[in-house]
N, C-alpha and C positions, 0 to 999 in steps of 0.2 A: 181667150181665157174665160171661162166661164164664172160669172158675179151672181156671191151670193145672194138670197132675197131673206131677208129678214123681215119681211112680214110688216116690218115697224106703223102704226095706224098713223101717225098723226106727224106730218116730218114737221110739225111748227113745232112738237119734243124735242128734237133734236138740239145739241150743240155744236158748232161750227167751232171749228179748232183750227187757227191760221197758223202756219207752219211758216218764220222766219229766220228758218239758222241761216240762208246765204244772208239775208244781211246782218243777222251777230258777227260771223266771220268776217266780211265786206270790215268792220270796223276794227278787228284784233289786225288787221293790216295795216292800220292808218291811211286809209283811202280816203279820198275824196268822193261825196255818194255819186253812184250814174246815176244815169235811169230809173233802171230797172230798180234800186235800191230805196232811192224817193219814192217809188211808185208802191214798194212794198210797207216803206214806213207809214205813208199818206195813208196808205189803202186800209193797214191794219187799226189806226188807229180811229178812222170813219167808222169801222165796223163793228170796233167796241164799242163807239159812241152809238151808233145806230141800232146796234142789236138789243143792248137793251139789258145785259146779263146772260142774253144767248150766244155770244161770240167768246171766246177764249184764246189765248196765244199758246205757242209752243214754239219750241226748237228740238232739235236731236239730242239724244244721250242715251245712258243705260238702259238695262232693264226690257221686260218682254217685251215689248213694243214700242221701243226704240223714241219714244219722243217722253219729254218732260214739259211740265208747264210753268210758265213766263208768270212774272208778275207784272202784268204788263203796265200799267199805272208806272211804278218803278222801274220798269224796263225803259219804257221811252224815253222817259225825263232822260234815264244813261244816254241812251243812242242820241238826242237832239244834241247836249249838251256836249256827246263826242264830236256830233257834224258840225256844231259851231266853232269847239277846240280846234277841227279841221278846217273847218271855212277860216279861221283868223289867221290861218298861217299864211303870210304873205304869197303872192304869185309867183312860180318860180323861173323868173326871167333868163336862164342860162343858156336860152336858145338865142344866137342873134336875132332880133328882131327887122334890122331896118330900119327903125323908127329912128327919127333926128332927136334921141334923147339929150338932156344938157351935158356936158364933157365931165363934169363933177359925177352924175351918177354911174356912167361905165367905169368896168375896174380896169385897172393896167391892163392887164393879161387882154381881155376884148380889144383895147386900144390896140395893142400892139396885135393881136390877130388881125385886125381891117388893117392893117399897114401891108398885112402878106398878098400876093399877088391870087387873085382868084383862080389859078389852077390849084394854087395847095391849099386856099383856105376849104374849099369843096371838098374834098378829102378828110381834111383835117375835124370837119365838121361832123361829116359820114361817120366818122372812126369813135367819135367823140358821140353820138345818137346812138350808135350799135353799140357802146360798150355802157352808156346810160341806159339802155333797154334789156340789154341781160344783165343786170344787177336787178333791173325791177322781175324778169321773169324768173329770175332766184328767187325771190320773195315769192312769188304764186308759184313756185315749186312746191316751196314749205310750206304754205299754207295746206297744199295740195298734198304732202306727206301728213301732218299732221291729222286732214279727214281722215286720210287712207289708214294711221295707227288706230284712231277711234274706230273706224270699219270692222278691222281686225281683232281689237276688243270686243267688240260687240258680237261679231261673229263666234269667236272662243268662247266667251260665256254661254250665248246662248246654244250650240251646239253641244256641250257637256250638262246643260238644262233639259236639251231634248233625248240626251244619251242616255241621263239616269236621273228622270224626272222627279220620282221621289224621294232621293238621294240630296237634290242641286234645285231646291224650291227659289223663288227669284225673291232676290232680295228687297228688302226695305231701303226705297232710296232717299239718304235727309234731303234736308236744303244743304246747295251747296251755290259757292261765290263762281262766276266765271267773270272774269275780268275783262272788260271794254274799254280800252284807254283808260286804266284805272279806276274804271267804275265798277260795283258790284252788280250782280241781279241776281234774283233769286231761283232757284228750280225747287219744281214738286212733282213727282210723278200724275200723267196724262192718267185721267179719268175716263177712258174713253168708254161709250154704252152703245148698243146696238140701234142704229139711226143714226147714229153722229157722222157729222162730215168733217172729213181732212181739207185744207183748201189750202194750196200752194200757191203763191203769188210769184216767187222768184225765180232765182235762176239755180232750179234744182239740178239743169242734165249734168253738174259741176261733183254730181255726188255718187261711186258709182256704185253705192251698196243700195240706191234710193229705192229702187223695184222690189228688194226686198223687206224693206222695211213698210210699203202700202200691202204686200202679202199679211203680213203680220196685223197690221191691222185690220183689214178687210176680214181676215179671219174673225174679229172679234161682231164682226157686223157694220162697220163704219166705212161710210161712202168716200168717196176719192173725187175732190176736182180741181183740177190744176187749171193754173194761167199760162197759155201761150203768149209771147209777146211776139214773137216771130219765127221763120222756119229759115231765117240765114245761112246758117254752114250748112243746111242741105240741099238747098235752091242754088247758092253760088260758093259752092268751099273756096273761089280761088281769092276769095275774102276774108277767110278764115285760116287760121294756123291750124296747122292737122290735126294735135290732140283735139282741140274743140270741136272741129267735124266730128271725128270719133265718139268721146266723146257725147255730144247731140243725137248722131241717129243712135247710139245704145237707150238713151233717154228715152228716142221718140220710137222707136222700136217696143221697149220694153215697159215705159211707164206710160207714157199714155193710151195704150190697149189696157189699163188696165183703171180709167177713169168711167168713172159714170157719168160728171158733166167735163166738157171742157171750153173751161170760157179764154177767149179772147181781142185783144183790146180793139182789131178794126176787122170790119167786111173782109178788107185783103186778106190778113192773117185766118183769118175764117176761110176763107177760099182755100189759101194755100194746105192749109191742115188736111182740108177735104180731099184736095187734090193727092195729096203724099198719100192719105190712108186709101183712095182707088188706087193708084201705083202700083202701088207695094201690097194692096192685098189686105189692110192691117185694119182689125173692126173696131176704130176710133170713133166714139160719143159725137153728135153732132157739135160741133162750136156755135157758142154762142156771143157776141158780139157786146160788149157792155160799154157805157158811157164814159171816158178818160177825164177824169181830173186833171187841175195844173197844180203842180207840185210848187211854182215856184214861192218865196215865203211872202214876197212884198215887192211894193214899188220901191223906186228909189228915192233915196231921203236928196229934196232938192237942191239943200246945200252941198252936199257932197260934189269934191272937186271933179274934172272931169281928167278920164284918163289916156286924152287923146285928145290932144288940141286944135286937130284939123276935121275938115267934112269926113265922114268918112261911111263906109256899110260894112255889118257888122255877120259873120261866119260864124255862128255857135254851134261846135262838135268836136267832139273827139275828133284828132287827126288818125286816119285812118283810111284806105283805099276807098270805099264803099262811099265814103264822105263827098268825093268827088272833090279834094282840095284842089290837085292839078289839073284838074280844070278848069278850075275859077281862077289861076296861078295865068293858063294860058289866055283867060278872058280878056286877066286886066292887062296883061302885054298887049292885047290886040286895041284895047281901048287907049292903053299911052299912045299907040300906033299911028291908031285914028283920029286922035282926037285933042285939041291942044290940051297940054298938062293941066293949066288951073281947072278943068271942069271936068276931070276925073278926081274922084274923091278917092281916097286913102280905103286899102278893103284891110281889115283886123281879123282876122281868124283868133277866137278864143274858146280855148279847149284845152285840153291834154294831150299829149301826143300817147296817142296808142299804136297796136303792133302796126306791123311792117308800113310804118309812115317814114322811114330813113330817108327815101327815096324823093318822095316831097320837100323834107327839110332839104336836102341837097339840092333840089333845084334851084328851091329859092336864095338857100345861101349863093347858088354858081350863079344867079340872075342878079347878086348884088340888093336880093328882097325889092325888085324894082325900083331901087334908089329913093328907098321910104317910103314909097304907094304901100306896100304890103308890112302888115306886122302882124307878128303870133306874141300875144298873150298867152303863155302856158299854164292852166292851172287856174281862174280865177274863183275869187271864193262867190259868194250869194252878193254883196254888195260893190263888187268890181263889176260881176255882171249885170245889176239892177242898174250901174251909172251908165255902162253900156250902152241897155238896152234904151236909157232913158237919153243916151244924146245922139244916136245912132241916126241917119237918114232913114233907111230902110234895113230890111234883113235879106240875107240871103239863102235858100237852104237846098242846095242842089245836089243830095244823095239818088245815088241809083234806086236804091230801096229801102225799105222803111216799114216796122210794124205799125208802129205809129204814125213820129216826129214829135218829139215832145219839145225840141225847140222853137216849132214851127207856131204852138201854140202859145208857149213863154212870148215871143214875140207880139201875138195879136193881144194878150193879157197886156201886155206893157202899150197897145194903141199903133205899136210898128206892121207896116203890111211889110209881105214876104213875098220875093220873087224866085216862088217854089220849084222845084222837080213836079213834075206832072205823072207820075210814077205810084203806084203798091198802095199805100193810105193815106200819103201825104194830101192827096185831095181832100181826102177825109176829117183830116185834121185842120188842112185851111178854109177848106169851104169855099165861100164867094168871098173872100178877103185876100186874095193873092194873087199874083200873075205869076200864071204859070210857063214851064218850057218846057222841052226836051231833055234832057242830061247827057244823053247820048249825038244833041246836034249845037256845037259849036255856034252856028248861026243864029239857031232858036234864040239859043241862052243869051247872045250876044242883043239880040231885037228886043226881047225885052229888060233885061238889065239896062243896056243904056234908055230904051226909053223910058224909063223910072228916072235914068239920072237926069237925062235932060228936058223932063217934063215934071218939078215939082207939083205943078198941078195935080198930075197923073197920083203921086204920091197920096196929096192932103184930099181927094177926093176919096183913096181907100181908106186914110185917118178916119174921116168924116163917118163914112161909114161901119167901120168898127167900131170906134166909140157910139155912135148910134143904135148897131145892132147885134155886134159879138158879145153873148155870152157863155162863157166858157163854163161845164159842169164841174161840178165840186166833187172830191172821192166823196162824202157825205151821198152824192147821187149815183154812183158810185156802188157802192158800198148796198145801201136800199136796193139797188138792179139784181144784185147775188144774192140777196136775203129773200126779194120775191121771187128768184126764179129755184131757190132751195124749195120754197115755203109751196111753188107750186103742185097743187095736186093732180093738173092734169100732164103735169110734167113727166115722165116716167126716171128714175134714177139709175134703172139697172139697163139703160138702153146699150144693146150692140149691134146694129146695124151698121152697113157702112154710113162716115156722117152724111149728113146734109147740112147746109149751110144757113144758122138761123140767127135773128139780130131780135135784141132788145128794142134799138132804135130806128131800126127802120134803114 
């Protein structure tokens, strides 16, 4: 696709316009943030801070060019004080756990299911996850309908705009309210002038009018740069549910040929972007590699009780294949195996159960959850996590792949070393603070997780050294990476060659 040049002399003119409707939407669902959500709230809000009066918000809506402007000051406050409305909702323990909780806090119903013979309670569990998981993919149905009617607005108007242009002039758009967990914010039609950059942080391939609507602005002169966070459903879809393959390569097909920079968060992802756009053919902007923030809010408050009374190591992720849970499910059988009981410690998975994890819960249910070694916390908020991470031996994080790992860093933030996957950017992300494996070798994983267990030493001497030498960058650094490399002159903006792979950091 060939990019306009608007001539523009001076890009430090320019306004930066960060584009965060997936996570407005991420919140009209009552979610709890992922990732990519903190990454987007953190990121945006550094940039305001940073920029200076040059950085601005937006979301999608009416009118010619498809985005409105946030007031963001009043925007956030909404979205923080949603994520906390969502963080104080209790954990939602409806998963057996395993854990030896006291007999007062199970309800009858659990009671009287562990009395059932574990041929049916497996089953019954199965039946009981797969029909919890399509009520929630009803829910991103709708949300998903509800883009799709805005699409189709926006398409009608603006097609009878372009039909009889001076007939159907674009209208005056007021303030209007959109509601976030009953919060207002305000909109005002985008200002956009020629030089100005659009910058996407989230998880735009979720949108599928999106290609059309950077058309629409690039027409007016305004650059395009999106955040990869990773190239998943096209590197392994048999991790991904179809539509979101789908999906993703329209995305990365259609909108990222149509960027001038495109940043994202590790070397790997930088790689793999390069890699797809020789593939396929497709004249994708060099990646550029920027500094990751940690999202997480705080330490743990030291009085706070702990929510697990035994040793234990601690699995922070969504349940989901890619996770690598059933394999850490098979570890710790091999560790009861081998190893007397008191000196295997209790492993916690905490996260949310995302798609096609059925399969996992069932194991563990038909394993009897290793007769209390293993518990899933589903769902914790910011300060279930913090007492966690604060009483935890070690961490675990043994994903196949990874754009990042942003738990891997939560961890070293909190003083905990990780006994990483050795895979994608997780190196990246721990650095010399981890011991790593394999994910793919049983034995790997097994040599070094027990030797963590049964070598405290081995542990307090990565303590030692993290508290000594990890310092994690701030979106604040963050934030300055993408303003210098907008602001760069010898940067070129309208590049189309195939990429190359370039890093901020090194």
């Amino acid at each position: 696709m060939p990019h306009a040049d608007t001539g523009h002399p001076l890009l430090r003119d320019m306004t930066i316009w960060v584009d965060v409707d997936d996570l407005i939407g991420h919140f009209y669902a009552g979610n709890r943030p992922s990732g990519i959500q903190r990454l987007s709230l953190d990121l945006a809000s550094a940039l305001v801070a940073v920029g200076a009066g040059r950085v601005r918000v937006c979301r999608h809506g009416p009118g010619e060019t498809g985005f409105t402007e946030l007031d963001w000051q009043n925007c956030e406050a909404k979205l923080r004080g949603a994520m906390h409305d969502v963080q104080g909702q209790a954990p939602d323990q409806s998963v057996a756990t395993g854990c030896r909780e006291p007999h007062s806090e199970v309800s009858p119903l659990r009671r009287a299911a562990r009395r059932l013979p574990l041929d049916l309670r497996g089953p019954i569990a199965t039946a009981y996850i797969a029909e919890r998981n399509a009520g929630r993919a009803l829910g991103h149905a709708i949300i998903a309908q509800f883009h799709a009617a805005r699409a189709l607005r926006d398409l009608v108007a603006n097609s009878w705009r372009w039909m009889r242009p001076r007939r159907f002039a674009p209208k005056k758009i007021q303030q209007i309210k959109e509601v976030t967990r009953n919060d207002a914010v305000n909109d005002r039609p985008v200002p956009f002038a020629p030089g100005d950059i659009l910058l996407s942080t989230g998880a735009t391939w979720q949108f599928p009018s999106y290609a059309a609507k950077i058309d629409r602005v690039r027409a007016i002169g305004v650059r395009f740069a999106p955040f990869v966070h990773d190239m998943v459903p096209l590197l392994f879809p048999e991790w991904s549910v179809k539509s979101t393959t789908e999906g993703f390569e329209v995305w990365a097909r259609e909108v990222l040929i149509r960027a001038d920079i495109v940043f994202a968060n590790s070397n790997a992802t930088a790689r793999d972007v390069a890699r797809y756009a020789r593939q396929e053919g497709l004249r994708i902007p060099r990646a550029i590699k920027l500094p990751m923030g940690a999202s997480f809010p705080g330490q743990a408050d030291v009085d706070a009780p702990s929510l697990h009374p035994r040793p234990f190591v601690l699995f922070v992720s969504t349940l989901e294949p890619r996770k690598n849970h059933a394999g850490m499910l098979r570890l710790w059988r091999r560790l009861l195996a081998s190893l007397p009981e008191a000196q295997v410690p209790d492993l916690v998975f905490a996260g949310r159960v995302g798609w096609m994890a059925h399969d996992v819960i069932a194991q563990a249910e038909n394993a009897d959850w290793l007769g209390g070694k293993l518990r899933l916390i589903e769902g914790p908020g910011d300060a279930e996590l913090a007492s966690l991470y604060r009483d935890c031996m070690f961490t675990i994080y043994p994903s196949f792949y990874e754009g990042w790992g942003l738990p891997v860093t939560e961890s070293l933030s909190f003083g905990k070393p990780v006994a990483a996957s050795n895979r994608a950017s997780i190196p990246e992300a721990g650095g010399d603070f981890c011991a790593y494996f394999d994910p793919d070798d049983l034995n790997d994983a097994y040599r070094v997780i027990s030797g963590l267990i049964l070598n405290p030493e081995r542990v307090a001497t990565l303590q030692r050294r993290i508290a000594g030498e990890f310092r994690p960058p701030s979106w604040r650094d963050c934030a300055a990476a993408i303003i210098a490399v907008l602001d760069s002159e010898s940067l070129p903006l309208n590049a189309t060659a195939v990429p190359e792979v370039s890093s901020l950091t090194g």
